[in-house]
Every structure is written in structure tokens, then in C-alpha cells.
N, CA, C and O of each residue as an XYZ file, in Angstrom:
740
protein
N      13.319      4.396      6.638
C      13.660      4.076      8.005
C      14.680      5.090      8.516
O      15.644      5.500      7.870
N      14.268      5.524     10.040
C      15.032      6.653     10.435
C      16.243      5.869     11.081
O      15.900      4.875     11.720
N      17.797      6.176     11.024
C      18.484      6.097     11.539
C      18.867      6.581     13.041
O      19.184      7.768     13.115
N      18.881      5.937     14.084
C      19.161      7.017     15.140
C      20.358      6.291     15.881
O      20.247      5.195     16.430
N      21.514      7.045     15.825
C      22.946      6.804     15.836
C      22.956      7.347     17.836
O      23.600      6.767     18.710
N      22.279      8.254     17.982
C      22.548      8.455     19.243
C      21.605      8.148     19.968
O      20.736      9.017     19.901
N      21.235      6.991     20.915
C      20.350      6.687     21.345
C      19.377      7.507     22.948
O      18.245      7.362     23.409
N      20.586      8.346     23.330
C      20.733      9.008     24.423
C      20.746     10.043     24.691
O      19.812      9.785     25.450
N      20.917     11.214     24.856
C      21.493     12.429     24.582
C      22.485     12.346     26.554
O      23.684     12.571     26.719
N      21.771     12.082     27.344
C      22.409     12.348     28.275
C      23.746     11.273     28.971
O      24.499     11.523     29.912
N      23.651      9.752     27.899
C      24.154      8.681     27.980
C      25.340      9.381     27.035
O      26.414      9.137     27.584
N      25.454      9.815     26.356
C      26.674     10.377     25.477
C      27.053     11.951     25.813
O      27.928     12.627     25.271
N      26.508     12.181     26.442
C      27.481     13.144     27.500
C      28.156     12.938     28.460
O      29.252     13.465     28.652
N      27.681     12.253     29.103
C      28.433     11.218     30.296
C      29.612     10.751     29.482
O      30.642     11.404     29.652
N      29.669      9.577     28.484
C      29.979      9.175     27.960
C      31.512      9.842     27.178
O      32.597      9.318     26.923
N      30.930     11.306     26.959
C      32.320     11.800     26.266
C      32.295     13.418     27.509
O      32.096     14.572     27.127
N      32.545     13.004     28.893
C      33.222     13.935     29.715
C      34.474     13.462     29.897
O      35.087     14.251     29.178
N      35.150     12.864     30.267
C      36.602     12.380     30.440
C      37.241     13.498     29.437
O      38.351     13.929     29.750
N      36.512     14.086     28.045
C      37.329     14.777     27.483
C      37.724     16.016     28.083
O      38.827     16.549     27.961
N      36.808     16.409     28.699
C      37.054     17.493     29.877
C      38.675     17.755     30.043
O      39.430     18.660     29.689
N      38.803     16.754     30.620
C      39.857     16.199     31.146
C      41.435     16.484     30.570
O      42.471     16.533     31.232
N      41.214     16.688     28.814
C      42.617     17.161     28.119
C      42.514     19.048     28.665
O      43.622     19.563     28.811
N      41.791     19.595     28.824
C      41.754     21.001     29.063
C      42.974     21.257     30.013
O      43.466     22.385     30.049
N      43.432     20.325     30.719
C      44.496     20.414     31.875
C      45.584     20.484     30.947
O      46.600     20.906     31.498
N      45.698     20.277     30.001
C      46.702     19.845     29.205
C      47.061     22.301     28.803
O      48.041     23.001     29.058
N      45.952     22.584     28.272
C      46.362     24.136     28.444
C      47.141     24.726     29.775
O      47.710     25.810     29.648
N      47.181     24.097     30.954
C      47.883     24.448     32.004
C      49.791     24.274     31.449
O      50.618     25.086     31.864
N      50.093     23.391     30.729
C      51.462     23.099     30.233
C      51.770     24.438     29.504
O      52.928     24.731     29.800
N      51.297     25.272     28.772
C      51.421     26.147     27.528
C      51.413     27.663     28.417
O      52.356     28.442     28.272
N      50.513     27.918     29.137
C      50.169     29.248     29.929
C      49.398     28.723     31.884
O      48.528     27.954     32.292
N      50.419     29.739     32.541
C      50.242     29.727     33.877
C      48.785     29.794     33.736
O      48.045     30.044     32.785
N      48.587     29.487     35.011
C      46.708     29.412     35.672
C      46.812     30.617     36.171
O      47.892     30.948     36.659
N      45.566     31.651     36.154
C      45.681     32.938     36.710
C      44.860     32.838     37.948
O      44.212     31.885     38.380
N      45.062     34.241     38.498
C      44.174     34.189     39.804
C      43.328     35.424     39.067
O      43.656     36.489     38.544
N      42.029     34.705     39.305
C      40.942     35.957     38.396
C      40.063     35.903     39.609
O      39.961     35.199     40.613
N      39.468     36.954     39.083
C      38.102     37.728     39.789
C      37.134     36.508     40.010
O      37.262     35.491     39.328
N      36.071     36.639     41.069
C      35.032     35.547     41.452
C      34.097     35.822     40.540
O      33.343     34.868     40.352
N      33.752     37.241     39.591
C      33.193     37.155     38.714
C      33.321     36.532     37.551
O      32.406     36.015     36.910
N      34.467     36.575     37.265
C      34.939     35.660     35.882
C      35.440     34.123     36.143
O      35.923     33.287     35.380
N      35.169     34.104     37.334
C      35.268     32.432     37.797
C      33.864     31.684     37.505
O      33.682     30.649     36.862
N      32.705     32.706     38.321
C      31.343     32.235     37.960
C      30.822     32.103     36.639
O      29.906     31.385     36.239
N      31.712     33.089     35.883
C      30.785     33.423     34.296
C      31.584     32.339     33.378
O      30.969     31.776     32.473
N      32.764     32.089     33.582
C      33.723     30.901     33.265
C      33.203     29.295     33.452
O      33.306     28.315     32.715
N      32.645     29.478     34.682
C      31.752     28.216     35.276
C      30.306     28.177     34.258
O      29.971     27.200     33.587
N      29.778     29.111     34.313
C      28.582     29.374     34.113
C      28.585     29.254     32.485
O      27.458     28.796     32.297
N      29.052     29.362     31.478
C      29.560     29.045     30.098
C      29.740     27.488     29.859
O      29.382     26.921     28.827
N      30.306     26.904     30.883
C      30.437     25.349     30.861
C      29.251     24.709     31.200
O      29.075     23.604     30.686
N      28.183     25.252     32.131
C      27.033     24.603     31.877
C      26.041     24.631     31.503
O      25.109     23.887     31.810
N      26.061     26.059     30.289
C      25.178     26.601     29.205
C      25.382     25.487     28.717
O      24.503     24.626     28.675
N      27.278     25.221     28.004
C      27.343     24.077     26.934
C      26.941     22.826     27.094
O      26.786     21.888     26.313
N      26.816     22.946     28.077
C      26.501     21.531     28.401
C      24.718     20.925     28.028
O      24.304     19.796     27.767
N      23.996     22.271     28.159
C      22.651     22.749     28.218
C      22.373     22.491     26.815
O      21.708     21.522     26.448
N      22.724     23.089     26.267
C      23.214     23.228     24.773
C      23.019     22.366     23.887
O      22.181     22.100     23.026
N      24.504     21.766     24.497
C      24.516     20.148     23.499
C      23.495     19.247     23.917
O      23.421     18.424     23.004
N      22.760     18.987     24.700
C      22.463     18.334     25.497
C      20.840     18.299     24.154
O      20.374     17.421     23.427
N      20.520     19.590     24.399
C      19.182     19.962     23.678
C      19.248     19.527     21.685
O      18.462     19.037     20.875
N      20.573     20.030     21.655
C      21.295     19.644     20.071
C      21.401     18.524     19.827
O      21.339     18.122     18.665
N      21.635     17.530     21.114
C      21.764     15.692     20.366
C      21.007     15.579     20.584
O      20.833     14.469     20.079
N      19.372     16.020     21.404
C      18.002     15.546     21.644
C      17.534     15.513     20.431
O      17.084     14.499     19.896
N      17.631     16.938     19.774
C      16.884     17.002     18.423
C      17.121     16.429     17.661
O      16.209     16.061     16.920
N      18.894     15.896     17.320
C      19.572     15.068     16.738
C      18.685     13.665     16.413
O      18.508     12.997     15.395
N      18.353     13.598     17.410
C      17.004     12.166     17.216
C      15.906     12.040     16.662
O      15.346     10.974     16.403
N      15.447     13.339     16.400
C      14.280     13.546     15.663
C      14.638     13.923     14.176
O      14.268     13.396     13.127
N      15.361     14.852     14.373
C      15.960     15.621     12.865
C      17.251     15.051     11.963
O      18.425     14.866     12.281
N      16.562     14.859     10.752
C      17.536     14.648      9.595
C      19.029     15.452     10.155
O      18.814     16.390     10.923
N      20.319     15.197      9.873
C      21.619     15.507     10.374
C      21.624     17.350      9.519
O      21.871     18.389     10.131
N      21.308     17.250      8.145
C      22.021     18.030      7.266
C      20.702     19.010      7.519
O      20.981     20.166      7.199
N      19.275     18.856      8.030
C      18.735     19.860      8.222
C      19.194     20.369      9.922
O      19.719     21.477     10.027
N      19.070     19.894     10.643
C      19.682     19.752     11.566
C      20.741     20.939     12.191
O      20.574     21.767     13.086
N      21.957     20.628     11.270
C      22.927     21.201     11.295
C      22.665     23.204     10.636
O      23.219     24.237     11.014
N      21.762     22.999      9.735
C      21.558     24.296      9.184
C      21.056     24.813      9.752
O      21.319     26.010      9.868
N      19.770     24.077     10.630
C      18.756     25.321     11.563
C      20.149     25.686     12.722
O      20.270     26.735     13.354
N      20.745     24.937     12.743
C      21.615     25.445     14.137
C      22.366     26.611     13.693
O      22.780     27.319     14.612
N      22.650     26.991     12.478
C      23.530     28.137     11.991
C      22.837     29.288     12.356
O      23.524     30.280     12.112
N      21.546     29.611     12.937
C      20.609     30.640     13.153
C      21.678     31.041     14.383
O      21.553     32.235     14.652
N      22.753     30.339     15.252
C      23.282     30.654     16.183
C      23.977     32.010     16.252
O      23.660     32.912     17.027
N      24.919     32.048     15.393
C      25.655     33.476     14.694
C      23.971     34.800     15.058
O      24.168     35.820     15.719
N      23.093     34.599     14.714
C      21.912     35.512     14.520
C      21.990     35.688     16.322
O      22.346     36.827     16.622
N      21.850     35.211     16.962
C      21.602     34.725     18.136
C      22.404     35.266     19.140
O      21.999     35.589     20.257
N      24.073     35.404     18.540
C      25.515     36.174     19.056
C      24.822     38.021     18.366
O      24.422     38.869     19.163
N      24.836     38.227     17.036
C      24.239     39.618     16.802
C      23.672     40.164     17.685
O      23.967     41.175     18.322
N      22.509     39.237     17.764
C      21.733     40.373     18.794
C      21.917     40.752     20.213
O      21.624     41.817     20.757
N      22.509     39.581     20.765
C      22.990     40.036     22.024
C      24.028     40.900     21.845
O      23.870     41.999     22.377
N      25.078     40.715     21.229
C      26.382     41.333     21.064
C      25.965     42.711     21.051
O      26.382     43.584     21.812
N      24.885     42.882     19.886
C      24.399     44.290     19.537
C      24.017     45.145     20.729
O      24.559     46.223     20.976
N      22.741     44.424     21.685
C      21.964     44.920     22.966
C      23.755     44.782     24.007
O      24.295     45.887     24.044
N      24.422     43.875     24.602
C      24.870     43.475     25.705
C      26.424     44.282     25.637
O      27.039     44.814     26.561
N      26.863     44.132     23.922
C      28.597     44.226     24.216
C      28.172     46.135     22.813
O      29.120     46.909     22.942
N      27.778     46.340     22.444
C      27.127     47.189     21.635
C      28.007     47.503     20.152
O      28.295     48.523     19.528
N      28.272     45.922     19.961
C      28.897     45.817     18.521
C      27.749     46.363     17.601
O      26.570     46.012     17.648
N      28.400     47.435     16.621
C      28.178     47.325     15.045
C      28.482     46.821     14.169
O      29.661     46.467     14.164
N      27.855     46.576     13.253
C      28.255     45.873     12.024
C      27.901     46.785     10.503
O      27.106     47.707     10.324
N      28.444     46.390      9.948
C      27.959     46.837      8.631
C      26.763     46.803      8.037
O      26.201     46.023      8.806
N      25.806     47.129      7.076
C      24.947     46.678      6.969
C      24.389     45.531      5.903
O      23.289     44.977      5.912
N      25.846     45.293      4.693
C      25.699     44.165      4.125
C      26.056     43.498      4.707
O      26.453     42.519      4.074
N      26.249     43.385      6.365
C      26.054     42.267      7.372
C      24.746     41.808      8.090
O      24.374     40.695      8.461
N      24.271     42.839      8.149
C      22.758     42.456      8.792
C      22.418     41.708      7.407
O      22.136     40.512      7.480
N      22.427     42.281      6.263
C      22.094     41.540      4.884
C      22.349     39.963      4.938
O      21.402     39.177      4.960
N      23.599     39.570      4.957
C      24.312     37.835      5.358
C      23.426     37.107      6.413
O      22.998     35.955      6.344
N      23.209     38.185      7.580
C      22.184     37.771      9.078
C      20.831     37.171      8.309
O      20.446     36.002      8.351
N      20.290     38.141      7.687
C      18.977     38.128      7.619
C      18.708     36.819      6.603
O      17.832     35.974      6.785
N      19.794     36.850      5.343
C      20.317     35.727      4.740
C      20.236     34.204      5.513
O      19.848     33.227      4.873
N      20.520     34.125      6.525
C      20.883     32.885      7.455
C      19.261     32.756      8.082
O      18.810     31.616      7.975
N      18.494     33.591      8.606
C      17.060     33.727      8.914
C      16.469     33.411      8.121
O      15.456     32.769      8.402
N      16.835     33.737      6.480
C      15.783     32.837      5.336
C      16.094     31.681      5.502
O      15.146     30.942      5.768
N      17.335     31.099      5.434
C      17.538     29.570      4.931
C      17.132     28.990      6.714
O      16.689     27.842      6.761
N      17.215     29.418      7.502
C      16.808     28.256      8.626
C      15.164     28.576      8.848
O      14.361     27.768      9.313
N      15.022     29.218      8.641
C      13.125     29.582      7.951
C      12.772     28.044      6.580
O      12.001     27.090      6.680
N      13.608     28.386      5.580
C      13.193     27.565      5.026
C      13.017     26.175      4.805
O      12.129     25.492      4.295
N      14.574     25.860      5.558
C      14.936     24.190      5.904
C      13.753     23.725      7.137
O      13.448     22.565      7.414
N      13.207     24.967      7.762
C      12.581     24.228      8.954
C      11.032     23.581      8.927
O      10.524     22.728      9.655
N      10.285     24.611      7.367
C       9.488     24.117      7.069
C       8.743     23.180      5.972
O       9.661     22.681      5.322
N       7.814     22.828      5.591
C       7.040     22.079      4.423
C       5.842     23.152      4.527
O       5.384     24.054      5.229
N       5.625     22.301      3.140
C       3.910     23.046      2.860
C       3.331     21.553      2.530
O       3.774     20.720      1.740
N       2.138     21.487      3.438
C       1.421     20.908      3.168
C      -0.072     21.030      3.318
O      -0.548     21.440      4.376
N      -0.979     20.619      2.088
C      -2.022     20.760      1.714
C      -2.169     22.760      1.986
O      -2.803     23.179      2.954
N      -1.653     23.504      1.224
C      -1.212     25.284      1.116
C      -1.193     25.439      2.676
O      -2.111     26.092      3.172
N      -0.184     24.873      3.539
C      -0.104     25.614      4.602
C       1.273     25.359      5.023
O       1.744     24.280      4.664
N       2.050     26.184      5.752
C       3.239     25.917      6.349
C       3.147     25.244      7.379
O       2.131     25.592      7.980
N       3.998     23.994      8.205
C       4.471     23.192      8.998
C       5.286     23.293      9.050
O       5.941     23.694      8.088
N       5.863     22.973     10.317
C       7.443     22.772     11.211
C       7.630     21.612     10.408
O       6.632     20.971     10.079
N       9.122     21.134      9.931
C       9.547     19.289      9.353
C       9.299     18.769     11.267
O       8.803     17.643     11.303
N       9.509     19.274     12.494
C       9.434     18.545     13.147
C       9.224     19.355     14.709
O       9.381     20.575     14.666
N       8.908     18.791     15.969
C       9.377     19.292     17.232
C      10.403     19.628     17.267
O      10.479     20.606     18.011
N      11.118     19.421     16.949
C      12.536     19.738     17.751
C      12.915     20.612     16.975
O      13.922     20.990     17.573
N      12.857     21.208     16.097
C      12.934     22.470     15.540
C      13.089     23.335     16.686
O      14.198     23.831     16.887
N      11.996     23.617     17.569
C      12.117     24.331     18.680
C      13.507     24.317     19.437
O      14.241     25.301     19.515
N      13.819     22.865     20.079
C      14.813     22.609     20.574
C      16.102     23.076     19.992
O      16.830     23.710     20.756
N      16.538     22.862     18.696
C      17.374     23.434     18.095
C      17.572     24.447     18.127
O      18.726     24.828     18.326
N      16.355     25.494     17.915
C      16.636     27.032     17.829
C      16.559     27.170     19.519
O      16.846     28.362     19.627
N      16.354     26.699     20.856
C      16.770     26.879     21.760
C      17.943     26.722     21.942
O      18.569     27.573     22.573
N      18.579     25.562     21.427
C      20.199     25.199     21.548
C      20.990     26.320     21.206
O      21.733     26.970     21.942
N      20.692     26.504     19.750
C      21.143     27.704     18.854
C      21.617     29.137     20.112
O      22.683     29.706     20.346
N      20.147     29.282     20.698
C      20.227     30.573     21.794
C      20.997     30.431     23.006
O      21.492     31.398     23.585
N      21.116     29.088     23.442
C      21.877     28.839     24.419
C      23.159     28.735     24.394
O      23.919     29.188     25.250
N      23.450     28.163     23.461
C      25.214     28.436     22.674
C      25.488     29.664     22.751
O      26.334     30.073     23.547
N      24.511     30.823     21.562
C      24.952     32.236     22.111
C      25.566     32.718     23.149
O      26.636     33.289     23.360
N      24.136     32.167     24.111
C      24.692     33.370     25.621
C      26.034     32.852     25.811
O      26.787     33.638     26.386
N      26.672     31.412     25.381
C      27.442     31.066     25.886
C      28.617     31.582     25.437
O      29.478     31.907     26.254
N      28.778     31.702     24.341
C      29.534     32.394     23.081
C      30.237     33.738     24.235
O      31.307     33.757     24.842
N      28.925     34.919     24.172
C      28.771     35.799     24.694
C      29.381     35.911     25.998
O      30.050     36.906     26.278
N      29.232     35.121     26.685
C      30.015     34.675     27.842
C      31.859     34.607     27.705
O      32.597     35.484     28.153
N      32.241     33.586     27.116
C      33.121     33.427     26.239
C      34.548     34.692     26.508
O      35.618     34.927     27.070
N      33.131     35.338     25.277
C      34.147     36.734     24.584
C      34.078     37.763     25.981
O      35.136     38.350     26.204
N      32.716     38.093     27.130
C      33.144     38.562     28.402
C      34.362     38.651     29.490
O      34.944     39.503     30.161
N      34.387     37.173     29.236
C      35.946     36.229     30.406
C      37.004     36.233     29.291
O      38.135     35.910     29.655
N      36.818     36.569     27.885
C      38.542     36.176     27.369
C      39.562     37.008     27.399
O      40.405     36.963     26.503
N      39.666     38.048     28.603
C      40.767     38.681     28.674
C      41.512     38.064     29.850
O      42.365     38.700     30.469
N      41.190     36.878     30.130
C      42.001     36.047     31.053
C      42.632     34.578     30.214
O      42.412     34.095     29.104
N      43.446     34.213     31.290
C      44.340     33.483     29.658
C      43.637     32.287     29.554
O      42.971     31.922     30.523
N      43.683     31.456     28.299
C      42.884     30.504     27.716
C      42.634     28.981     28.788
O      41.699     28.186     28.883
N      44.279     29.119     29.629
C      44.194     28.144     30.551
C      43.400     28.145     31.512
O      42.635     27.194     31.673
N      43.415     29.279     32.407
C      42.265     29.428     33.283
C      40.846     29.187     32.579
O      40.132     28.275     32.996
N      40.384     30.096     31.384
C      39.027     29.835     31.246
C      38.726     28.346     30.585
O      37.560     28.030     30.350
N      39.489     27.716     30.381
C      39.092     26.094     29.751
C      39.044     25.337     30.961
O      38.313     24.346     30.972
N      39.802     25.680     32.142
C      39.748     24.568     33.214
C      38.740     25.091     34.031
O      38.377     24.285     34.888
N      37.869     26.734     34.065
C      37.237     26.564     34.886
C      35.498     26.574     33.875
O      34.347     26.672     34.299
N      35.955     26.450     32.676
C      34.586     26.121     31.561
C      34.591     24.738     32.131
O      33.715     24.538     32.973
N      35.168     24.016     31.929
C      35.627     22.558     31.621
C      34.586     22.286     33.128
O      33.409     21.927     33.096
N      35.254     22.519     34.155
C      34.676     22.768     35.894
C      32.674     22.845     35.311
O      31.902     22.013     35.787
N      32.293     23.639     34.567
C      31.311     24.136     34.660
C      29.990     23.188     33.814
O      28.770     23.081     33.689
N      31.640     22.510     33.280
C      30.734     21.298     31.837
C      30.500     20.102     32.669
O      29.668     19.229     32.423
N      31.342     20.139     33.722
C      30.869     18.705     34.688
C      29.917     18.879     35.798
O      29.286     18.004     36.392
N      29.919     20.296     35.998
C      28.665     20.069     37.174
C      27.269     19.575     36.951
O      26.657     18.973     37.833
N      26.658     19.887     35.513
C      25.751     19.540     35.249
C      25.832     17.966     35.039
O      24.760     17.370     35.144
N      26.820     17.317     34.793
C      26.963     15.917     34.495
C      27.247     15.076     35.311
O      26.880     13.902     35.246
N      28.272     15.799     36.613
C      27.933     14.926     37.750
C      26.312     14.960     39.096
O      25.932     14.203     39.989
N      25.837     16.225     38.541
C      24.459     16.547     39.039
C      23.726     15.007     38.643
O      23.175     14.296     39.484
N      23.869     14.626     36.986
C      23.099     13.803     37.077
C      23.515     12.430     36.989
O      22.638     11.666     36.586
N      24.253     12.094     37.171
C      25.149     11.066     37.547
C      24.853     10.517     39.351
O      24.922      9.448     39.958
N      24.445     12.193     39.749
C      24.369     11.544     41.547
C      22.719     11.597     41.617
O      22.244     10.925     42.532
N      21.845     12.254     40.834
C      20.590     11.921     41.152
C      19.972     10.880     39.584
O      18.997     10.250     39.995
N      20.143     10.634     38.498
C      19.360      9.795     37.889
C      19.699      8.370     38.148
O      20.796      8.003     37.728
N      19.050      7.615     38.685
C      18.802      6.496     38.526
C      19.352      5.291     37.358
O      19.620      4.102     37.530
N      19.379      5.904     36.467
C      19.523      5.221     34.921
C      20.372      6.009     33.918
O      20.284      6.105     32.694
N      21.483      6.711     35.077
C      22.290      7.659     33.586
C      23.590      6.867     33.592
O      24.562      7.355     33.016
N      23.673      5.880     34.094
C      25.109      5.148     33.701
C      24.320      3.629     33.034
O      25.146      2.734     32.854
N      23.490      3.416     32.823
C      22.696      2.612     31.998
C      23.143      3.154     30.190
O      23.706      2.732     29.181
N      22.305      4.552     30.811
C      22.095      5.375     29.459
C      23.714      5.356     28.533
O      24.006      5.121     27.360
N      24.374      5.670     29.561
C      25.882      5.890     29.231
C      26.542      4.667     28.204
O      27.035      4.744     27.079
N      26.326      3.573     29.082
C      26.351      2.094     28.286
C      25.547      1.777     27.047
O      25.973      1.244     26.023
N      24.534      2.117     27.256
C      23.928      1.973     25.996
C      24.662      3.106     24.663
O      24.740      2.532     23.577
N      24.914      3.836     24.663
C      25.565      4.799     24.239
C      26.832      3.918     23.721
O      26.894      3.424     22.595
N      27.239      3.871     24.130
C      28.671      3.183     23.447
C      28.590      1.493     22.907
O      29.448      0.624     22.752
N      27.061      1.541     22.716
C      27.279     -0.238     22.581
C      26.578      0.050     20.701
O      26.452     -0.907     19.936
């Protein structure tokens, strides 16, 4: 019998935004800056990758065992390489691509079975995961773009970027403060 601890994915996002909410708390430690409208958008725009993200990561969460789960998502790091490589034009070593390619076997291998001599996915959401995985990246990527502005600004205007998608659906679904409740019961 499958356990499924999260009944929701979009009921437990709702559910845990208020955390948003400590990010104000980095305003005490370092002034708020006045930054560029570019690094306001890409700051914004990082908060509702993650949001994208997780969103796709507790979906699969429902389908997928936790501990396989968690491993296909490590393909993420692979995911930062290559953009980093094409976008920011990091090198690496090459008993690093070695570790990379390392992480490509094992989420290769956790993701499939053999059955009757043929390879299978363990599930759908495999997909989803390794989308999550990619969407985290860009976000990552994003991230390391905006972090020459101080940590306070980019958490309150990530934070900004993690609620638009959540009050988006808060003002058009029908059933996401249902979902929300169910979630915590």
C-alpha cells in the first residue's frame, strides 16, 4: 500500500506561503537596495520558477517512492552544468564532468526496471521530476545572475515572485483553499 502524505501539491503550497513572509526578517541584517528593473524582474522571475518547480516535485511526490524520488532530482546539479557551461561559460575540470556523468548513471538507473528484457520508466512522473530538476536550474542560474545585489533585496523580491503564482491561483481556482485544508488535515 502506497502512502501518500501529500494529498495536494497546490493545497500545500498555499498552505506553506506565509513562510514567504520570514524573508522580511533579511531586511533587519542588510539595507534593501535600489536595483536595476532587470534584476527586479529576474529576482521576481526565480520566485516563480520555484514555485513551478516545487509545485511539479510534490506532484511526482505522489506517484514516486520518496528515496527514488529524491535521487532522480539530483540530475539538477547536471542541469546548472550545462547551462552554466552554454549561459555563464563556466569550466570545470574534467574529473568533474566524470562526477556529472556519474549522477546521469545513477538517475538513469533509479528511474528504470527491466521487465520481461526491456527497459521501463518505475513511473510518469519521472518526467515531471526531471522537469522540476530543469526548472530549479534555470532558477539556480537565475540566482547566481542577481547575486551581486544584497541577499535582502533578492529574498524579498524572490519571495514577491513565489507569491504571484500562488495568489494567481488563489484568485482564479475555485477549490484551492479546499485543497489547502485538506492539506493540513
Amino acid at each position: 500500500m502506497r502512502l501518500k502524505y501529500i494529498r495536494n501539491p497546490s493545497g500545500y503550497l498555499i498552505f506553506i506561503s506565509p513562510i514567504i513572509l520570514f524573508n522580511l526578517i533579511f531586511l533587519f541584517f542588510e539595507p534593501f537596495e535600489n536595483i536595476s528593473l532587470l534584476n527586479i524582474l529576474l529576482s521576481i522571475f526565480s520566485g516563480v520558477l520555484a514555485v513551478i518547480g516545487y509545485y511539479l516535485f510534490i506532484f511526482a511526490m505522489r506517484e514516486m517512492d520518496v528515496s527514488r524520488l529524491i535521487t532522480l532530482y539530483g540530475i539538477t546539479p547536471l542541469f546548472v552544468l550545462i547551462i552554466a557551461t552554454v549561459f555563464l561559460n563556466e569550466i570545470l575540470l574534467p574529473l568533474h564532468y566524470l562526477a556529472f556523468l556519474l549522477i546521469l548513471l545513477g538517475a538513469f538507473l533509479i528511474s528504470v526496471r527491466f521487465e520481461k528484457n526491456k527497459l521501463r520508466l518505475i513511473s510518469k512522473s519521472v518526467f515531471l521530476v526531471i522537469l522540476s530538476s530543469f526548472i530549479i536550474a534555470i532558477h539556480t542560474i537565475i540566482l547566481k545572475l542577481v547575486s551581486v545585489i544584497s541577499i535582502s533585496t533578492l529574498m524579498v523580491y524572490r519571495g514577491l515572485g513565489f507569491l504571484i503564482p500562488l495568489i494567481l491561483a488563489m484568485i482564479f481556482s475555485k477549490n484551492i483553499w479546499i485543497k489547502a485544508k485538506q492539506t493540513i488535515k
